[in-house]
C-alpha positions as CSV (number, residue, x, y, z in Angstrom):
1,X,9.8,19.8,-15.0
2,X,11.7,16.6,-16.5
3,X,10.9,13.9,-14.0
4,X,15.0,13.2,-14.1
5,X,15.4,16.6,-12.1
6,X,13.3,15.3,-9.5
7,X,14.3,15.1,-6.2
8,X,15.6,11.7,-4.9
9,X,11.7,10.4,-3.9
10,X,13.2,8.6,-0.6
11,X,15.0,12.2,0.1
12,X,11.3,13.5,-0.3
13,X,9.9,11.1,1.9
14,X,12.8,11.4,4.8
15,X,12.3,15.1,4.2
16,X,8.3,14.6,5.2
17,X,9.2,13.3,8.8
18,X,9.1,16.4,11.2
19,X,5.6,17.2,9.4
20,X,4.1,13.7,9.7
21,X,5.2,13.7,13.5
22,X,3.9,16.9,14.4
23,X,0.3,15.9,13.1
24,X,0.4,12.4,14.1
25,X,-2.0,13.3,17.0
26,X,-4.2,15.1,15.2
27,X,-4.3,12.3,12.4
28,X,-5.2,9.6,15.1
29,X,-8.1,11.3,16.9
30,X,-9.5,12.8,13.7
31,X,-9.1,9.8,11.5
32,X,-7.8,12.3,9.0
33,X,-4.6,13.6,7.7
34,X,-4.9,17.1,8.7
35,X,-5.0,19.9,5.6
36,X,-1.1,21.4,6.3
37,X,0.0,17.9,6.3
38,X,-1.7,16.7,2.9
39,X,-0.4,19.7,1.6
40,X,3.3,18.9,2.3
41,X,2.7,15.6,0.8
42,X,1.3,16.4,-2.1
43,X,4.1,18.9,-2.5
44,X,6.6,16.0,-2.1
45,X,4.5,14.2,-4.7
46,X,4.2,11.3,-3.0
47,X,0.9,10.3,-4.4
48,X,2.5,10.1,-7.9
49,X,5.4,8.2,-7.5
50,X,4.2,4.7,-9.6
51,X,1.9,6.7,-11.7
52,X,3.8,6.8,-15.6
53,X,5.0,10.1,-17.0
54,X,2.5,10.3,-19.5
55,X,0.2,11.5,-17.3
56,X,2.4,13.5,-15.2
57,X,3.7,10.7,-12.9
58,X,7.4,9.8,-11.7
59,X,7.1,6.0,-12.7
60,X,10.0,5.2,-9.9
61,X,11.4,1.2,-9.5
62,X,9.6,-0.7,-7.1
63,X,12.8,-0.9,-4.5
64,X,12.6,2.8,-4.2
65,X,9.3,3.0,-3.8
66,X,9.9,0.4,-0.6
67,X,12.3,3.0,0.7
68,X,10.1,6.0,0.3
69,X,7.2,3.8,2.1
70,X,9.3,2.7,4.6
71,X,10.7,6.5,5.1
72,X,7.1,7.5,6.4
73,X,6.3,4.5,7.7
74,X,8.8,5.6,10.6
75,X,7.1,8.4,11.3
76,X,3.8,7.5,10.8
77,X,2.3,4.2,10.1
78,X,-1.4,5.8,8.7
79,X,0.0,8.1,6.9
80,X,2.5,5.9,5.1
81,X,-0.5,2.9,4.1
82,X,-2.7,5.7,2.7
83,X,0.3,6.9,0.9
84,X,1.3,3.5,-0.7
85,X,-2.4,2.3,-1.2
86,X,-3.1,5.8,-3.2
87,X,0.3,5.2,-5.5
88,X,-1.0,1.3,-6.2
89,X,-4.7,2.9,-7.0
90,X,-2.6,4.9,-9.8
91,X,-1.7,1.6,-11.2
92,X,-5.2,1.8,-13.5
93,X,-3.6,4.8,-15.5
94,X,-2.0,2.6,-17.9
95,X,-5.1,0.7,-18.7
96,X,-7.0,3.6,-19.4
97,X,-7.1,5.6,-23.0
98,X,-4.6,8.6,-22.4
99,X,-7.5,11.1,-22.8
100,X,-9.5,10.1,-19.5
101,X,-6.0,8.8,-17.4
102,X,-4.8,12.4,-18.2
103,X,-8.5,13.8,-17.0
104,X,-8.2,12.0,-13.9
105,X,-4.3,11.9,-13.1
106,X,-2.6,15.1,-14.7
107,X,-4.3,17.2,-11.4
108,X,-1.1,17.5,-9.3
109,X,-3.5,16.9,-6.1
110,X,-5.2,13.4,-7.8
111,X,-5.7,10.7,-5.2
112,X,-7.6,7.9,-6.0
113,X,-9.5,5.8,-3.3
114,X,-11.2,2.4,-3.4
115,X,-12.4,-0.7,-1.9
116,X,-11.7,-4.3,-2.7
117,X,-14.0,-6.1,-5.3
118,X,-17.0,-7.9,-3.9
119,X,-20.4,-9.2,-5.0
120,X,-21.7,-6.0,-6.8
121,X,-22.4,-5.8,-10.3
122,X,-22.2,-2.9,-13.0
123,X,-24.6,-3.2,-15.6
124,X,-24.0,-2.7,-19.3
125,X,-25.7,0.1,-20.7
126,X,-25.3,2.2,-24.2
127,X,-22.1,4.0,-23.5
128,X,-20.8,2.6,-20.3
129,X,-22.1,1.3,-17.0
130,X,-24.7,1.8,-14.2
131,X,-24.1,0.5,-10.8
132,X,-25.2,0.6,-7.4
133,X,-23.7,-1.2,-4.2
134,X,-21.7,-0.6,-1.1
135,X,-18.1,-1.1,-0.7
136,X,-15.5,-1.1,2.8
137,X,-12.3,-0.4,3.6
138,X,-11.4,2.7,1.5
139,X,-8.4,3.6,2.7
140,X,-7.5,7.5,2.0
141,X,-11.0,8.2,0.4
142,X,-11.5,11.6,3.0
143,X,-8.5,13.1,1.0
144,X,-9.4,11.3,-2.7
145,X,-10.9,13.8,-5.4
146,X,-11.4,10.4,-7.6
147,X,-13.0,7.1,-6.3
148,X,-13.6,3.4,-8.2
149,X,-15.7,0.4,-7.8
150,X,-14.5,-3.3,-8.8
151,X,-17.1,-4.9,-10.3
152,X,-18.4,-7.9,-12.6
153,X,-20.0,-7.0,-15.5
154,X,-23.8,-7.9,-16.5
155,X,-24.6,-8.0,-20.2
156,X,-28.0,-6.7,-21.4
157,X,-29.1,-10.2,-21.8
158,X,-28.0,-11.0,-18.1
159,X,-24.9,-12.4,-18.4
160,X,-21.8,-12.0,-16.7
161,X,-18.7,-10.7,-19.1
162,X,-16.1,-13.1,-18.9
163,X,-12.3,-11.8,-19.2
164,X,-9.5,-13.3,-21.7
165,X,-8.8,-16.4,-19.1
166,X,-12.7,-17.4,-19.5
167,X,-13.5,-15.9,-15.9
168,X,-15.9,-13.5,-14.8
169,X,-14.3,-10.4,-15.4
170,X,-13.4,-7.4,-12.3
171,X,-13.7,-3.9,-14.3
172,X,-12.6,-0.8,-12.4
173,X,-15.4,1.9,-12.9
174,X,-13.7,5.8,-12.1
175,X,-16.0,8.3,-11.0
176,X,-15.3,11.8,-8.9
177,X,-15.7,11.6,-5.4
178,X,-18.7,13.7,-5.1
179,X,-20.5,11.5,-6.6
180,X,-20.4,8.8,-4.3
181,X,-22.3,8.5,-0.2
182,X,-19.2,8.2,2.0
183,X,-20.0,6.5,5.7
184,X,-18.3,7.1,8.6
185,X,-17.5,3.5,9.3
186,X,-14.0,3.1,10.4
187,X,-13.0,2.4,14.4
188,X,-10.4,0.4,14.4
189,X,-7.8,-0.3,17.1
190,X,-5.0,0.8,14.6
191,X,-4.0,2.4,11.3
192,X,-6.6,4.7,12.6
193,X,-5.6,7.4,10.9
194,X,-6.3,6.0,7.0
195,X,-10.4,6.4,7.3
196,X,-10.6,3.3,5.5
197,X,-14.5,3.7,5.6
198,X,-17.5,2.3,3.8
199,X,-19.2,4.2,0.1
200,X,-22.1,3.6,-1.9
201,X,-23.4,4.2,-5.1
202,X,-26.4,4.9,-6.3
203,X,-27.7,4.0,-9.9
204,X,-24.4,6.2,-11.0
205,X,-23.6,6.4,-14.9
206,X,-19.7,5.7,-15.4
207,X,-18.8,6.3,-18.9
208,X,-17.0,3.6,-20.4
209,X,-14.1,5.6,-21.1
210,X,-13.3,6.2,-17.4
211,X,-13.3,2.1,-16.8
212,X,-10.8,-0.4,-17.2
213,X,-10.0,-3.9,-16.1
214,X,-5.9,-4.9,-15.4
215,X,-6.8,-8.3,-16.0
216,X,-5.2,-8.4,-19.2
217,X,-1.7,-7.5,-20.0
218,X,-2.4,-7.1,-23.8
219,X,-4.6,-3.7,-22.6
220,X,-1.7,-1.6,-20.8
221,X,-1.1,1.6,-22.7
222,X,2.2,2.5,-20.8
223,X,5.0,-0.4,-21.5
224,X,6.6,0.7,-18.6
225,X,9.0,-2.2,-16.9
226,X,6.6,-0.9,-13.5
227,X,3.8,-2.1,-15.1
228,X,5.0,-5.7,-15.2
229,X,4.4,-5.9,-11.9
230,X,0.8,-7.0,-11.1
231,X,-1.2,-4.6,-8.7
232,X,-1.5,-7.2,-6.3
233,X,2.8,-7.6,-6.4
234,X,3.2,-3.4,-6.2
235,X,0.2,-3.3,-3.1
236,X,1.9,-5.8,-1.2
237,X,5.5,-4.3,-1.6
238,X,3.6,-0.8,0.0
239,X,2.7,-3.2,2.6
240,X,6.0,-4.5,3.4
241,X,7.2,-1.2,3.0
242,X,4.7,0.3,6.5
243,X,5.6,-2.7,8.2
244,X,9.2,-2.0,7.8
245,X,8.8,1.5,8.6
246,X,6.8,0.7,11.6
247,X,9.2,-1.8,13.0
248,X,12.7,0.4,12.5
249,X,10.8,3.1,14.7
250,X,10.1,0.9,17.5
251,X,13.5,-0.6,17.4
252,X,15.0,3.1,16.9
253,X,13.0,4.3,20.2
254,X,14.1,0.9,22.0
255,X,17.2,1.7,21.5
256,X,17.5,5.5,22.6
257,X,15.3,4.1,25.7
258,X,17.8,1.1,26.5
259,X,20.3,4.5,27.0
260,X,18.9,5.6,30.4
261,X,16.2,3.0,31.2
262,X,17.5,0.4,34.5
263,X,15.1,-1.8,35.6
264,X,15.4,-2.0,39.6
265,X,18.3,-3.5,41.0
266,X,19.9,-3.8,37.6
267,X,22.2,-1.9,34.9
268,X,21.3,0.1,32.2
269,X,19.6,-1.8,29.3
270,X,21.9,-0.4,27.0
271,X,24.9,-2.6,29.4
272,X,23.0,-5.8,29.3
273,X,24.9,-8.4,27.0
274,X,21.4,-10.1,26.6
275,X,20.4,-6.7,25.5
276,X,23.3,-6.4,23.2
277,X,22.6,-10.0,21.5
278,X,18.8,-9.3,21.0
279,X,19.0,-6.0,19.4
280,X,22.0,-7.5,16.9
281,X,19.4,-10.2,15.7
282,X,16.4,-8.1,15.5
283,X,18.7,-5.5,13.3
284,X,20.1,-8.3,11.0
285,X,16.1,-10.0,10.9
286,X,15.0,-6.7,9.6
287,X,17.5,-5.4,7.7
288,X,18.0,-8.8,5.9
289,X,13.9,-8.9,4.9
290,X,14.2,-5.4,3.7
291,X,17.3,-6.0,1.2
292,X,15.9,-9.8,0.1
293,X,12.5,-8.0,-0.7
294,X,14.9,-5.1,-2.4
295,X,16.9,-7.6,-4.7
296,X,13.9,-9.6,-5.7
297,X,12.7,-6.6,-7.4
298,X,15.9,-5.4,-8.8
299,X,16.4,-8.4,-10.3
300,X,12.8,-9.2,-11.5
301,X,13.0,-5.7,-13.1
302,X,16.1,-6.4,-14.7
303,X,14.8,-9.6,-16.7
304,X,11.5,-7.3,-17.6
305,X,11.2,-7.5,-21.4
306,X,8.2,-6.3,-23.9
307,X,4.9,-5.8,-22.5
308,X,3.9,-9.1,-21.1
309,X,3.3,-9.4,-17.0
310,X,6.1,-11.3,-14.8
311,X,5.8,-15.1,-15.1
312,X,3.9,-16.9,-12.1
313,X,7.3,-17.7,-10.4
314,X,8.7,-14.5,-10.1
315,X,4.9,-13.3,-9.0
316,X,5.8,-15.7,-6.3
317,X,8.9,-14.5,-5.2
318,X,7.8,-11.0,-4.9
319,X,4.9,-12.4,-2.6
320,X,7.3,-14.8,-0.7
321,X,9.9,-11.6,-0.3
322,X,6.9,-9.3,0.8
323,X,5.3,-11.9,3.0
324,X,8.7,-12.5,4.6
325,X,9.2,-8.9,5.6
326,X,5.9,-8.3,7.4
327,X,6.0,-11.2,9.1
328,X,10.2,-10.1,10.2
329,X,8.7,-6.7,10.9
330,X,5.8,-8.1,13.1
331,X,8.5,-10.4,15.1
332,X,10.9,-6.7,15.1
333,X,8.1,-4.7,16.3
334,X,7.2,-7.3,18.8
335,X,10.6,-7.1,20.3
336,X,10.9,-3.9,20.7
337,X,7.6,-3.8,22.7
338,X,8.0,-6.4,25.0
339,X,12.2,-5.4,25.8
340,X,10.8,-1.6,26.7
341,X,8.4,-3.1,29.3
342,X,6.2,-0.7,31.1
343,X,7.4,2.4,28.8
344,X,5.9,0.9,26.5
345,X,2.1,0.5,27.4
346,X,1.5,4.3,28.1
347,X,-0.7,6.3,25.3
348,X,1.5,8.5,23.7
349,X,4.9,6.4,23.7
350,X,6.7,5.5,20.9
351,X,5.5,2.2,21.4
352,X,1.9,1.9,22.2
353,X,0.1,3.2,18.5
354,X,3.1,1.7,16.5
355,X,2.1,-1.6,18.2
356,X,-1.6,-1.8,17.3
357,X,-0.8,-0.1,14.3
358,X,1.5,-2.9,13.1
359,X,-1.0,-5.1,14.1
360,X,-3.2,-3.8,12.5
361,X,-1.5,-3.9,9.0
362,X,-0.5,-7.7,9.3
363,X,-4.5,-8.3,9.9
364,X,-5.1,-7.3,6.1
365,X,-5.4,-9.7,3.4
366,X,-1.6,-8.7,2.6
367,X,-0.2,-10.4,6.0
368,X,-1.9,-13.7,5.9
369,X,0.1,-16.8,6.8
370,X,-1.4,-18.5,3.3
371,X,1.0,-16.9,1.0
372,X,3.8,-19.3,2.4
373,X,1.6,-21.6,1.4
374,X,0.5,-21.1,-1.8
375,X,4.6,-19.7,-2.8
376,X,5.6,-23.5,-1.6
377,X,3.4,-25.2,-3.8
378,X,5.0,-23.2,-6.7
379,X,8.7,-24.2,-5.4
380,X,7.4,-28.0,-5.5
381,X,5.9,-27.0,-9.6
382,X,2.3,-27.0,-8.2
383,X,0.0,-24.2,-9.5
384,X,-2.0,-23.0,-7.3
385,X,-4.5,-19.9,-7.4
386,X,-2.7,-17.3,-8.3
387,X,-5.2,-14.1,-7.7
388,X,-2.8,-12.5,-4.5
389,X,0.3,-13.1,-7.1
């Protein structure tokens, strides 16, 4: 089917809501999304939505692919950051020869899992790598078929493969699930449901055909305006994109709460003027990170030309648009959780997982305060590391 005759991917996601809700519990005690449930969403081929169409993929603009994040973010926030952190793993395909990406991504149930680079090296052997080592924080990898390992490189004389800037370089080494030792490692107090949990490896062969680094712009197979966008850009727009999600639902359930809920010896919440002010600027502080974050990408995508990454400042204004809305969300979601009072503490509410859920996402490396930071120094024509751009 043309990818033009498609359903509307943020009609697909809305359309996913009742499922994600009626396995939420499930999800959380489990710590995985329940077989029914990844069936819908594979179905609604939300997996595929960044990965190009010449391997099968939908290849959507980065300010839909907010929406559709956000979409299940508001009904579950798990389900929605294995979702987006599946779609960004995708973002390898167009570094890889079309033969393997089409191996590895044409399989209409293809999700790819993986955890951040760390110290581990691959080893350079006659036609491709060995490696062994232990990686965290694999978020989605109990419903991955494929899995990868960041890695540096060590030559056959022992040195370290440096990458077109004259750095070590990070290749990205592809490998079925099977073949790697998957631990049970994740108890967290939210986002419980992704079973971001530990993986090792074992002396594993990875032909050098199913490995790539996205270091370098000049390797990228698919000229796609997507793929402009750095990983790190796309991953933390899927960030933004739970955080929103997250946040409107707790506002949502404030709201429909503030309806009947009168604290003693007072009105209804919903006939409190201070009520009335405080909901009014928590809808305009959300709804004002979400369309900022929106027309930063619309009109980054717009000046996309040839094959060549986005220049450092408009890296930096995704980052400062993305960091904005999680930290707007965090303040949203806070609201909401504090205005509801006691309703809101008790397991099961509509506030209580949200909360540590949301928490939870602003804890990762996406949510840190430092991206202000290192976006100011930019605005003031200082150039600072740029590896979270």
């Amino acid at each position: 089917m043309n990818h033009l005759n498609r359903p509307d991917p943020i009609a697909r996601a809305r359309g996913l809501q009742p499922a994600i809700a009626a396995h939420a519990d499930e999800l959380e005690r489990t710590k995985r999304i329940p077989e029914p449930l990844l069936d819908a969403l594979h179905a609604a081929r939300v997996f595929r939505m960044l990965m190009p169409h010449s391997v099968g993929g939908d290849e959507i603009e980065p300010w839909i692919y907010l929406r559709a994040v956000e979409e299940v973010g508001r009904a579950d926030a798990s389900v929605a950051w294995n979702m987006f952190v599946a779609k960004s793993s995708a973002l390898i395909a167009p570094f890889l020869d079309l033969e393997p990406a089409r191996a590895i991504f044409t399989d209409p149930r293809t999700v790819v899992a993986w955890g951040p680079p760390n110290a581990h090296r691959a080893k350079a052997v006659p036609g491709g790598y060995r490696v062994s080592g232990r990686w965290s924080f694999a978020s989605g990898c109990r419903a991955a078929n494929w899995m990868g390992a960041h890695c540096q490189v060590e030559e056959p004389d022992g040195s370290l493969r440096l990458n077109h800037l004259g750095r070590p370089a990070i290749r990205t080494l592809l490998f079925p699930v099977e073949q790697a030792r998957l631990e049970d490692t994740w108890d967290t107090i939210g986002l419980r449901g992704t079973a971001s949990d530990s993986y090792s490896l074992a002396d594993l062969f990875v032909p050098e055909a199913f490995s790539s680094t996205r270091e370098d712009p000049s390797l990228r197979r698919d000229p796609g305006q997507l793929y402009a966008f750095p990983m790190q850009g796309i991953y933390a727009v899927g960030v933004s994109g739970v955080a929103i999600g997250t946040a409107r639902a707790m506002l949502e359930a404030f709201k429909e709460l503030a309806g009947s809920k009168a604290p003693r010896g007072l009105k209804r919440l919903a006939d409190s003027p201070v009520v009335h002010a405080d909901v009014a600027r928590n809808e305009a502080k959300l709804g004002s990170a979400h369309a900022y974050l929106s027309e930063t990408l619309q009109e980054i995508w717009d000046g996309v030309e040839g094959t060549e990454i986005i220049a450092i400042p408009d890296r930096a204004r995704v980052r400062l648009a993305c960091a904005n809305a999680t930290q707007a969300a965090m303040e949203v979601a806070d609201y909401a959780y504090k205005a509801a009072g006691t309703d809101s503490i008790v397991p099961g509410s509509p506030f209580e997982r949200r909360f540590r859920d949301i928490h939870t996402v602003v804890q990762q490396i996406q949510g840190r305060a430092a991206h202000f930071e290192a976006v100011g120094a930019i605005l003031f024509g200082q150039i600072p590391e740029t590896g979270f751009l």
